[in-house]
N, C-alpha and C positions, 0 to 999 in steps of 0.2 A: 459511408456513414461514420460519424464519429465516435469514438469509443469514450465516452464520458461515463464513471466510476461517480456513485457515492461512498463518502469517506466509511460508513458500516459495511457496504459491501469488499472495500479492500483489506479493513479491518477484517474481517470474517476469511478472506481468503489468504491475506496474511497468515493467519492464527490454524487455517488446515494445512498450509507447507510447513506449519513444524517455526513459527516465528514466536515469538513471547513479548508480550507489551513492558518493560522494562520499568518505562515512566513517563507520565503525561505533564507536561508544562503547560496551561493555557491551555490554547486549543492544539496542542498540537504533541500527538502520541509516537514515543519514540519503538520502534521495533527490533528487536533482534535474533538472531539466528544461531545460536551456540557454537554446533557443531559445525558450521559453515564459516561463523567469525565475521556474518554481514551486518549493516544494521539500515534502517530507513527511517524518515520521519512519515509521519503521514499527518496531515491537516485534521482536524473536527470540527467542522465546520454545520450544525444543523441547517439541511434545505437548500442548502449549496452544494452545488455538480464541484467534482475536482476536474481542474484545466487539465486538457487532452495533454498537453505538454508536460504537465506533475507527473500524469500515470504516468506517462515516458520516460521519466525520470525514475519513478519508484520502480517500478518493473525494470530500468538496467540497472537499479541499486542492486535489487535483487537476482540479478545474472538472467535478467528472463528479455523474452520481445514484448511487445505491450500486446501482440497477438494473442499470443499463449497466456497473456495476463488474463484478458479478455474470455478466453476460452474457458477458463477457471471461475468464472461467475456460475 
């Protein structure tokens, strides 16, 4: 099965690992992580899935597997 993410749901789980939204350009919300020194973009895209490949991306922005990303919904 494919692990397809809406951009609120990784926003929300962004924001319980301790992420802070920084600043929003368009549609697209930047994230970062203070004490860790990471940062991610993430899409906002209303009604649009994020491509299985973004999460794979955001989750190794974020030092994770998209497994574990997944698991955190």
């Amino acid at each position: 099965m494919a692990k397809i993410f809406k951009s609120r749901e990784l926003c929300q789980i962004l924001e319980r690992l301790g992420y802070v939204r920084i600043r929003q350009r368009g549609s697209h919300a930047q994230y970062r992580h203070y004490a860790k020194g990471v940062q991610t973009t993430v899409p906002l895209h209303p009604g649009r899935d994020i491509a299985p490949g973004l999460s794979r991306q955001i989750a190794k922005d974020i030092g994770m597997t998209l497994d574990e990303l997944w698991d955190l919904r």
